[in-house]
PDB file of N, CA, C and O in Angstrom:
ATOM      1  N   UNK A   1     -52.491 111.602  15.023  1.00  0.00           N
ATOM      2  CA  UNK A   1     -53.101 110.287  14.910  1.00  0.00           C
ATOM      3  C   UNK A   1     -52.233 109.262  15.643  1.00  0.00           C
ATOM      4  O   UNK A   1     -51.042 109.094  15.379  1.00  0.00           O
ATOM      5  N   UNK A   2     -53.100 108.396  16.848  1.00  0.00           N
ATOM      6  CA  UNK A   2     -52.203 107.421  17.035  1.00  0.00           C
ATOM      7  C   UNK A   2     -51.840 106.223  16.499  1.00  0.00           C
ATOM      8  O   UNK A   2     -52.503 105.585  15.682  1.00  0.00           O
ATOM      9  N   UNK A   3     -50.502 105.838  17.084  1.00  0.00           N
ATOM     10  CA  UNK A   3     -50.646 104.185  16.323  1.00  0.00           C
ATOM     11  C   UNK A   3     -51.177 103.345  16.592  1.00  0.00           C
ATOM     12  O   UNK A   3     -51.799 103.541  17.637  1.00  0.00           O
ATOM     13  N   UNK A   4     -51.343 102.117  16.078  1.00  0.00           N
ATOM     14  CA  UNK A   4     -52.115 101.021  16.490  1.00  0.00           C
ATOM     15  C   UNK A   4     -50.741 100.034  17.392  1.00  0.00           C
ATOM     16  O   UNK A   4     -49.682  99.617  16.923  1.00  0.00           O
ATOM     17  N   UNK A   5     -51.159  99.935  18.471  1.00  0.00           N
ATOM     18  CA  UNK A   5     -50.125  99.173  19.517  1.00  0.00           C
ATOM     19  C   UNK A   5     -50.035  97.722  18.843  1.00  0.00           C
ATOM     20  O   UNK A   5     -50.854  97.042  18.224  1.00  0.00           O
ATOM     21  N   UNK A   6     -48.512  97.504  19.274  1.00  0.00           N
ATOM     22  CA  UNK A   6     -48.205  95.914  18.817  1.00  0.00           C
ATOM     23  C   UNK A   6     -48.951  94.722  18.622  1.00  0.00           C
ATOM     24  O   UNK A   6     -49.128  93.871  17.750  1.00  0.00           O
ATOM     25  N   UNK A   7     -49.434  95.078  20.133  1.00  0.00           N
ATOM     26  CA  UNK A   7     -50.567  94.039  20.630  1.00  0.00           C
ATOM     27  C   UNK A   7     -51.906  94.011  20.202  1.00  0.00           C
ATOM     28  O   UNK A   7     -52.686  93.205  20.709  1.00  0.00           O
ATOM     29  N   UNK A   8     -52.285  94.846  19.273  1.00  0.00           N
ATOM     30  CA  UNK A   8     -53.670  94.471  18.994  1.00  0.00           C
ATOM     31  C   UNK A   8     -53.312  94.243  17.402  1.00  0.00           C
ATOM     32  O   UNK A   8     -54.123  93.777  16.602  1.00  0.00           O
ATOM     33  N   UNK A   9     -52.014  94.633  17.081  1.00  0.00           N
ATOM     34  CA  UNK A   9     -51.754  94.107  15.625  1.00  0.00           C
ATOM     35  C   UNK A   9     -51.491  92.483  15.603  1.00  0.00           C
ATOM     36  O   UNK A   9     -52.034  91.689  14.835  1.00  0.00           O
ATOM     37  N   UNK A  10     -50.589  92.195  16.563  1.00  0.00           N
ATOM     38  CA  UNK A  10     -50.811  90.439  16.839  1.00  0.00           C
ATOM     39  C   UNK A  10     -51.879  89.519  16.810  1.00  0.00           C
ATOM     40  O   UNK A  10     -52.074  88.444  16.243  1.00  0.00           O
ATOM     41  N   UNK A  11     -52.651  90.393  17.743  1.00  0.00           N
ATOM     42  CA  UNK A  11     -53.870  89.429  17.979  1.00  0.00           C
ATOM     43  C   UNK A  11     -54.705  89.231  16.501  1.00  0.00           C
ATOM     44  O   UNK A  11     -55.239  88.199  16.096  1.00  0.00           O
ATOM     45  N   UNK A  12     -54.624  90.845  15.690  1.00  0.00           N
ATOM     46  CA  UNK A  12     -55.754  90.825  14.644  1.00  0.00           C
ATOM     47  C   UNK A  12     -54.607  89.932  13.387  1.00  0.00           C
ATOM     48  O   UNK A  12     -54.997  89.789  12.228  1.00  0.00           O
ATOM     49  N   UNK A  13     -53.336  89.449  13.802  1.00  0.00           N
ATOM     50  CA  UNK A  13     -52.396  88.776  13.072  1.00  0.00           C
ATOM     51  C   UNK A  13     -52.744  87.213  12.999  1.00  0.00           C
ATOM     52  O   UNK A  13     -52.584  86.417  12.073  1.00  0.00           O
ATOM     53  N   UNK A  14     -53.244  87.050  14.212  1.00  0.00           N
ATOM     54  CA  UNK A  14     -53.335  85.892  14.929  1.00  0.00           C
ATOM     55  C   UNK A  14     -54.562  85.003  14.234  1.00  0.00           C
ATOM     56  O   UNK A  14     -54.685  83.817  13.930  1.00  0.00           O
ATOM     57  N   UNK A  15     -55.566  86.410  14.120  1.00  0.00           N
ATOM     58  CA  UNK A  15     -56.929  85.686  13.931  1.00  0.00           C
ATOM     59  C   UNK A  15     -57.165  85.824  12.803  1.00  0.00           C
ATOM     60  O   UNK A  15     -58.357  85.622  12.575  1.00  0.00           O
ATOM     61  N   UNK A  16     -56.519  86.110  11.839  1.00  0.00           N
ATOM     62  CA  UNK A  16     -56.307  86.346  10.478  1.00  0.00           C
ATOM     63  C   UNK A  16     -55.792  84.898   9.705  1.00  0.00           C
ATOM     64  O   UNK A  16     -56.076  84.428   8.603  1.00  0.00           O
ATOM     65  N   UNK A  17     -54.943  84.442  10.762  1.00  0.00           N
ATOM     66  CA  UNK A  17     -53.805  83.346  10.003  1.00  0.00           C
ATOM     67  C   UNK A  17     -55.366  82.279  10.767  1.00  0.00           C
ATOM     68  O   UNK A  17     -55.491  81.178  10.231  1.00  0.00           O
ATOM     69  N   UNK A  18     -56.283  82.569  11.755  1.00  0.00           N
ATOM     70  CA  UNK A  18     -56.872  81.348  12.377  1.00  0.00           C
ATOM     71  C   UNK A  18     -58.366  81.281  11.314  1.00  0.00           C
ATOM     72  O   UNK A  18     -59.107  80.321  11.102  1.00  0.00           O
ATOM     73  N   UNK A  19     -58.417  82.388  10.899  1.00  0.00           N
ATOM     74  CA  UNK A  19     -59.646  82.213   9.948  1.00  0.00           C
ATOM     75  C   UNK A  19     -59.509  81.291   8.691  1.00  0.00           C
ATOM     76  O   UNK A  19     -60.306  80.514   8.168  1.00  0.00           O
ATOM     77  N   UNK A  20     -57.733  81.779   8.271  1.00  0.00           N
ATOM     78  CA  UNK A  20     -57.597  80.651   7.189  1.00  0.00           C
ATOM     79  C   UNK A  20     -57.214  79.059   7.034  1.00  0.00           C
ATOM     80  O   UNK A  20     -57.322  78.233   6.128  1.00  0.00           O
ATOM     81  N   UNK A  21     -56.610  79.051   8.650  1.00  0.00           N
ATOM     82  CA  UNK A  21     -56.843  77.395   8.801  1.00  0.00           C
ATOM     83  C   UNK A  21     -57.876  76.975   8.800  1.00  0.00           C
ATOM     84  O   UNK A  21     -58.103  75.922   8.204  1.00  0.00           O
ATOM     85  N   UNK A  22     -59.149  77.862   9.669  1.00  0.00           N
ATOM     86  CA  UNK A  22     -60.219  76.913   9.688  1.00  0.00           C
ATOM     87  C   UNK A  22     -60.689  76.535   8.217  1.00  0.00           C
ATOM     88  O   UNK A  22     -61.245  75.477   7.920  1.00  0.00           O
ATOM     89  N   UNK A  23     -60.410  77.453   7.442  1.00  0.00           N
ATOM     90  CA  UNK A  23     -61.095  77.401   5.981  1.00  0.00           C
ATOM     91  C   UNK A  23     -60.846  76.246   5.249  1.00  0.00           C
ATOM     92  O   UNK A  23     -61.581  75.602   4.500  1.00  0.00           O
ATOM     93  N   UNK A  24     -59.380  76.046   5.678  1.00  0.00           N
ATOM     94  CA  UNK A  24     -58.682  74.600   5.014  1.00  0.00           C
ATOM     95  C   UNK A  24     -58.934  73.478   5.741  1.00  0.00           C
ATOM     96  O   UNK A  24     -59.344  72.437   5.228  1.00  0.00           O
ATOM     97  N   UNK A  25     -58.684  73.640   7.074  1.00  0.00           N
ATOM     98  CA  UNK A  25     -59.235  72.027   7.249  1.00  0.00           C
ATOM     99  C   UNK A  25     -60.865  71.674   7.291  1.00  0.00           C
ATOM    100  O   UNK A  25     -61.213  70.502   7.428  1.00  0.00           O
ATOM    101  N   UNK A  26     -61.728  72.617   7.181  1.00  0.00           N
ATOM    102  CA  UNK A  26     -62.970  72.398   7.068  1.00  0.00           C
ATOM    103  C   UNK A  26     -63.472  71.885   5.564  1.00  0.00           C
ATOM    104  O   UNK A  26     -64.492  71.221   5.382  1.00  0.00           O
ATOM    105  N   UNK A  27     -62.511  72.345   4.474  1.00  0.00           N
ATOM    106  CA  UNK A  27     -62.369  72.003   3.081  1.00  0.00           C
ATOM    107  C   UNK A  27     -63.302  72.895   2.179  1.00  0.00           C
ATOM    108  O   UNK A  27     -63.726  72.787   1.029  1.00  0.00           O
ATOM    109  N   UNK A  28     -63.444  73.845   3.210  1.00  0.00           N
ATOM    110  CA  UNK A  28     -64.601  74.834   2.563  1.00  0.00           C
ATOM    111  C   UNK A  28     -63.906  75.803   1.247  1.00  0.00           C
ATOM    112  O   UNK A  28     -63.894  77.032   1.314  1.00  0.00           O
ATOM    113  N   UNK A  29     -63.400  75.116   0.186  1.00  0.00           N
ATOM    114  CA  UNK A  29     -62.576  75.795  -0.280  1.00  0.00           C
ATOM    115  C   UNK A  29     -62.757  74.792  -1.856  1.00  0.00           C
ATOM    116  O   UNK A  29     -62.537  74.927  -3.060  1.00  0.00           O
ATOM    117  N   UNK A  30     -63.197  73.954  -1.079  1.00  0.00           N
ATOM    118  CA  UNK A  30     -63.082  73.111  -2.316  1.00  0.00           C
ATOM    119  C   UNK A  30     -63.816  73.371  -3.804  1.00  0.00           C
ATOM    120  O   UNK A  30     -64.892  72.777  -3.737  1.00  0.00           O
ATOM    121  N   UNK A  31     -63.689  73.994  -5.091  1.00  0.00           N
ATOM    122  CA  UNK A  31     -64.303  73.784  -6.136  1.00  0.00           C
ATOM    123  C   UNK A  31     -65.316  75.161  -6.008  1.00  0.00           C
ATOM    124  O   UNK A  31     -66.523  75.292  -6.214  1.00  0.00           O
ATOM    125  N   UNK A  32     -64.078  76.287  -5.496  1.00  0.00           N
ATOM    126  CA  UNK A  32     -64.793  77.759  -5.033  1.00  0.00           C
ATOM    127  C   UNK A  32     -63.812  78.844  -6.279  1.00  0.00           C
ATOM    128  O   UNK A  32     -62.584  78.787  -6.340  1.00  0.00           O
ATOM    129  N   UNK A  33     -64.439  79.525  -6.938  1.00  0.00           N
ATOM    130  CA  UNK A  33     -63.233  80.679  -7.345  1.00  0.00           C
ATOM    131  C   UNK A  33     -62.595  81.415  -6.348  1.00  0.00           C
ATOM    132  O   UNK A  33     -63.137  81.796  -5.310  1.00  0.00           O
ATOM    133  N   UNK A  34     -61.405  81.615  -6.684  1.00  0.00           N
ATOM    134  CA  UNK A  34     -60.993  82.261  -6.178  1.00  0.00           C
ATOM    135  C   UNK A  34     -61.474  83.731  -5.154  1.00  0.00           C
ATOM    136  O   UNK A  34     -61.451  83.827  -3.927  1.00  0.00           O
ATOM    137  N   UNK A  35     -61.766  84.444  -5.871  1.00  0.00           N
ATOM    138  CA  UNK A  35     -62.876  85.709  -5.513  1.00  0.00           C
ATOM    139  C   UNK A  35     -63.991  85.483  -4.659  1.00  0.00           C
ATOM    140  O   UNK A  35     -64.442  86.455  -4.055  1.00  0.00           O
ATOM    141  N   UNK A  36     -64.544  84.295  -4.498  1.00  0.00           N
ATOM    142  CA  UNK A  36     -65.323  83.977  -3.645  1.00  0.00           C
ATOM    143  C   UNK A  36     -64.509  83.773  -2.348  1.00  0.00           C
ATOM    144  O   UNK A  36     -64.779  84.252  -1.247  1.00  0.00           O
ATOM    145  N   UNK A  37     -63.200  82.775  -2.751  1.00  0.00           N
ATOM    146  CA  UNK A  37     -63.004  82.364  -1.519  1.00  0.00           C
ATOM    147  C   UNK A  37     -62.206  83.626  -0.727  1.00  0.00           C
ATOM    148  O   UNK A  37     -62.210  83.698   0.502  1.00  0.00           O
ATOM    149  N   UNK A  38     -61.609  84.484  -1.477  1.00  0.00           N
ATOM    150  CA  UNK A  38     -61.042  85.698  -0.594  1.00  0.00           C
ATOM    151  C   UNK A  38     -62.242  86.696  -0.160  1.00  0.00           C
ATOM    152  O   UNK A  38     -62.179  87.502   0.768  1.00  0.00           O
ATOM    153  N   UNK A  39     -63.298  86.491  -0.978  1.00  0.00           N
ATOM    154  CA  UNK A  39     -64.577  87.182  -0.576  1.00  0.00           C
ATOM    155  C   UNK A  39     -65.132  87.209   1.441  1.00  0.00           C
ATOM    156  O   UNK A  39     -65.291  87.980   2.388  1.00  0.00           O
ATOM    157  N   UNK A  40     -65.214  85.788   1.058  1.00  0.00           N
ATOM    158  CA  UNK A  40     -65.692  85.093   1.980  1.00  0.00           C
ATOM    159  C   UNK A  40     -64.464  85.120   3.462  1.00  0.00           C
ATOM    160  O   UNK A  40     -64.815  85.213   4.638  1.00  0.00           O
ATOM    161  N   UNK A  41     -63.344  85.036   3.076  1.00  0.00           N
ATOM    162  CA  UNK A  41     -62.598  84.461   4.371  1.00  0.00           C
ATOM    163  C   UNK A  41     -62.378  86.165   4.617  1.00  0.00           C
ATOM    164  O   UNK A  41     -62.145  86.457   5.790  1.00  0.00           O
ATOM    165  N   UNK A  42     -62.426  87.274   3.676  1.00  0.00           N
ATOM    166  CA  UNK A  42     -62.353  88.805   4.543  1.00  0.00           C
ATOM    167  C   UNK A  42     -63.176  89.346   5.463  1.00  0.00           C
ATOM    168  O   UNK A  42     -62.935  90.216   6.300  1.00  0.00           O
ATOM    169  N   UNK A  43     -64.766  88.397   5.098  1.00  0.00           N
ATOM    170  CA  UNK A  43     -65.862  88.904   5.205  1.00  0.00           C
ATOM    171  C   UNK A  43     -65.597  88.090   7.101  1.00  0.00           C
ATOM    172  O   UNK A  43     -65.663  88.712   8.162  1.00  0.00           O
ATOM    173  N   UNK A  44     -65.405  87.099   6.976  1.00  0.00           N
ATOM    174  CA  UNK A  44     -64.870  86.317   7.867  1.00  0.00           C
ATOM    175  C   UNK A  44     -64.119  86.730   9.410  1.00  0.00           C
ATOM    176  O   UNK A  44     -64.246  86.473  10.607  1.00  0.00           O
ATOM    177  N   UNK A  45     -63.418  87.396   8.653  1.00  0.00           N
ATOM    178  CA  UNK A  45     -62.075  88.102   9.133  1.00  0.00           C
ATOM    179  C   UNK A  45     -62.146  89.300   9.758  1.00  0.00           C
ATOM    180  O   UNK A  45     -61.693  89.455  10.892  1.00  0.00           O
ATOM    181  N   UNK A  46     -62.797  90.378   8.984  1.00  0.00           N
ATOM    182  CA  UNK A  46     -63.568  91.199   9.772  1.00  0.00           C
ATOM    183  C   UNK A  46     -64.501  91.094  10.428  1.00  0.00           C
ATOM    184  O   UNK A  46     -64.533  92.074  11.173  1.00  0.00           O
ATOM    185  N   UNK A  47     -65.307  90.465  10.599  1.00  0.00           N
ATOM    186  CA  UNK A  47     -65.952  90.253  11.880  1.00  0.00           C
ATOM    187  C   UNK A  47     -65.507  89.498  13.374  1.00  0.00           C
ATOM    188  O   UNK A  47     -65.988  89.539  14.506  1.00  0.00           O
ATOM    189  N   UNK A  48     -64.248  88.740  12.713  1.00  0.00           N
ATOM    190  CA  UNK A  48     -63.569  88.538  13.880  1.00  0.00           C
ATOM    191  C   UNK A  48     -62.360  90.040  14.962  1.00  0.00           C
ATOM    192  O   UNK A  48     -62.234  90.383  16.137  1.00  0.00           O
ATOM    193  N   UNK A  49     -61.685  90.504  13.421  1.00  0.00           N
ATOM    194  CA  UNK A  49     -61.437  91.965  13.652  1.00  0.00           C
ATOM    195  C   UNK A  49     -62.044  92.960  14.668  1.00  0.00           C
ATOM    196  O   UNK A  49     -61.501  93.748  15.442  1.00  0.00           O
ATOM    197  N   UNK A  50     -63.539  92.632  14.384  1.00  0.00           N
ATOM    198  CA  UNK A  50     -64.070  93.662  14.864  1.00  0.00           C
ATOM    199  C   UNK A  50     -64.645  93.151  16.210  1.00  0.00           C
ATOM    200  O   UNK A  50     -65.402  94.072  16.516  1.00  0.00           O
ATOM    201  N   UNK A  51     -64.713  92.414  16.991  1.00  0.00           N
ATOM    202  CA  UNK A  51     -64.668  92.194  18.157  1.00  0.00           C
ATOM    203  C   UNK A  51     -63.290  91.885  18.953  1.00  0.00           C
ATOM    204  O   UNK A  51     -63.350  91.608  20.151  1.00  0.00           O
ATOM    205  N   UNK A  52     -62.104  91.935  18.305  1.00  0.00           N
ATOM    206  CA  UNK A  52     -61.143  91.835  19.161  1.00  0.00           C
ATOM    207  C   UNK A  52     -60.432  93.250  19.262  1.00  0.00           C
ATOM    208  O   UNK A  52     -59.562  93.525  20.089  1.00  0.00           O
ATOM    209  N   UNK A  53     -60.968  94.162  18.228  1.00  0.00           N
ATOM    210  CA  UNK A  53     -60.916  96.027  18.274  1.00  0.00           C
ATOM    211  C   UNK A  53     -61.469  95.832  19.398  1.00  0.00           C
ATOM    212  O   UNK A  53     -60.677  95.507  20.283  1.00  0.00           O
ATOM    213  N   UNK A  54     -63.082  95.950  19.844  1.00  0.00           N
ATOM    214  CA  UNK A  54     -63.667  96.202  20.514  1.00  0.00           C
ATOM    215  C   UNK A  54     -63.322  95.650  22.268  1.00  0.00           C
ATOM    216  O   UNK A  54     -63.304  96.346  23.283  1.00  0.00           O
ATOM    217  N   UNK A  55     -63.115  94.382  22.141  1.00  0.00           N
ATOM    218  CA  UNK A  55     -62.416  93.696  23.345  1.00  0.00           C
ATOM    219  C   UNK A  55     -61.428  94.310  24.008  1.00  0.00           C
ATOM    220  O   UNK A  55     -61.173  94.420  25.208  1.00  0.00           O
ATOM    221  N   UNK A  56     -60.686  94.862  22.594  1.00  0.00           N
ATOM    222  CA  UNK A  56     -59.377  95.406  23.202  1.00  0.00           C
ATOM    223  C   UNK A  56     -59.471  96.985  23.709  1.00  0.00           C
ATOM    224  O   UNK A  56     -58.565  97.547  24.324  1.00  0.00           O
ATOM    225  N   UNK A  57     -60.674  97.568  23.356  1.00  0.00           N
ATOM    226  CA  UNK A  57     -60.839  98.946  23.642  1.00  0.00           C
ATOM    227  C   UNK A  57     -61.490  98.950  24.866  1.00  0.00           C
ATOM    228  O   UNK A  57     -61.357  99.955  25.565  1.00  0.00           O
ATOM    229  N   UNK A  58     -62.604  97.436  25.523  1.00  0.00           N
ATOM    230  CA  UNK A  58     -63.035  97.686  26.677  1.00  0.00           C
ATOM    231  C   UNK A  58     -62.070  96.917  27.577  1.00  0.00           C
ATOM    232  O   UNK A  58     -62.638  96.587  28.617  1.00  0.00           O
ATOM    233  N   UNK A  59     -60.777  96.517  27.516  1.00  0.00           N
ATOM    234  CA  UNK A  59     -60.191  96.333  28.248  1.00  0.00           C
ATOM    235  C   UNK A  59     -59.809  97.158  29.129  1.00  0.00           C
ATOM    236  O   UNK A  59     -60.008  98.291  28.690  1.00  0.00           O
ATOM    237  N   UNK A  60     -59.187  97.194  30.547  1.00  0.00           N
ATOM    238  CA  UNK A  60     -59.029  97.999  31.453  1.00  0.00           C
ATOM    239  C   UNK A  60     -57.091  98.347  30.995  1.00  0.00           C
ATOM    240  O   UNK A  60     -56.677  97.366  30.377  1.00  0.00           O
ATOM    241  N   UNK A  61     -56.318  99.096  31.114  1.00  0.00           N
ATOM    242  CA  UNK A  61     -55.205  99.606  30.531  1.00  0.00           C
ATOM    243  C   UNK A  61     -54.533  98.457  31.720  1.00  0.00           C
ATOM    244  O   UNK A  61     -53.771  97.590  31.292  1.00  0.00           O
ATOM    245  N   UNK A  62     -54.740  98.489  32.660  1.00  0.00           N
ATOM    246  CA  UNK A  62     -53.582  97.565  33.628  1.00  0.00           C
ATOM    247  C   UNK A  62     -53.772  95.699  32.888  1.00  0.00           C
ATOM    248  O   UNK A  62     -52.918  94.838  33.095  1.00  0.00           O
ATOM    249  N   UNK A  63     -54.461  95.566  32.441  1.00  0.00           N
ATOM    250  CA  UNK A  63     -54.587  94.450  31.991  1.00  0.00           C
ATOM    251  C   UNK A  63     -53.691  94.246  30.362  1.00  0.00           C
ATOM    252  O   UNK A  63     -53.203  93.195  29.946  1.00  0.00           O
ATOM    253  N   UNK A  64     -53.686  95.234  29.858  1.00  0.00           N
ATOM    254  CA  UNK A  64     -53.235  95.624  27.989  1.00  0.00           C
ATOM    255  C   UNK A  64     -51.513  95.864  28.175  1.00  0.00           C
ATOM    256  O   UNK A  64     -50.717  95.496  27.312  1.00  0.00           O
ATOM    257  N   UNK A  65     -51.111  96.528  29.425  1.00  0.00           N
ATOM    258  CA  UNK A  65     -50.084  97.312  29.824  1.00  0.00           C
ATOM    259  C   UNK A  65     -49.151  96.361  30.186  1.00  0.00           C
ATOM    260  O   UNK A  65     -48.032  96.796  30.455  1.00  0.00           O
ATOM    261  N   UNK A  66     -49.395  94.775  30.285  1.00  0.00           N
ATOM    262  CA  UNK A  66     -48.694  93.819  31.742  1.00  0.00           C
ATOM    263  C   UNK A  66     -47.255  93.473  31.151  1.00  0.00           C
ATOM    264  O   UNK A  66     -46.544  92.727  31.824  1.00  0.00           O
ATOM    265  N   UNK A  67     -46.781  93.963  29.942  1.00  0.00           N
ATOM    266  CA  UNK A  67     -45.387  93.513  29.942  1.00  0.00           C
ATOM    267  C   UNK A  67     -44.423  94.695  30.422  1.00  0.00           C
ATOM    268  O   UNK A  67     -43.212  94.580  30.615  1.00  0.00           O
ATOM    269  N   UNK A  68     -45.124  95.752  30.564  1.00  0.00           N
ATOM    270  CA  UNK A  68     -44.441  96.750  31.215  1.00  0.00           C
ATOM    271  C   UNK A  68     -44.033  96.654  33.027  1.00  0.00           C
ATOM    272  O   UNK A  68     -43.133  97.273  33.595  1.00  0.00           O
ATOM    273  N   UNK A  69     -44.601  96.089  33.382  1.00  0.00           N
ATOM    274  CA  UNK A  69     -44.733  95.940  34.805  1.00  0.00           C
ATOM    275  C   UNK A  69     -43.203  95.681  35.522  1.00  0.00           C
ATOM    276  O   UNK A  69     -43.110  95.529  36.740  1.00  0.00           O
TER     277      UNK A  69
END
């Protein structure tokens, strides 16, 4: 089994920490249980997940590869 490269752990790091700002400054949070609101920002989250998997799988390798160069 391989690993999951640095770089697509960043990015899905990235958009993880960006799902929950938007949550806060939009205030969508306000007067929510808890369970909803982790409901909601996973549900969130994976779907952002899952197009930057995908982005990153139709990327071309010379483009994914460039700090090696």
């Amino acid at each position: 089994m391989q690993r999951i490269p640095r770089d697509l752990l960043a990015l899905l790091f990235i958009a993880y920490l960006f799902v929950w700002l938007v949550f806060f400054v939009t205030g969508s949070f306000k007067g929510a249980p808890l369970l909803a609101i982790l409901g909601v920002l996973h549900i969130v989250f994976l779907i952002f997940a899952g197009f930057i998997v995908v982005f990153y799988l139709l990327a071309p390798l010379d483009d994914i590869n460039w700090k090696r160069r």
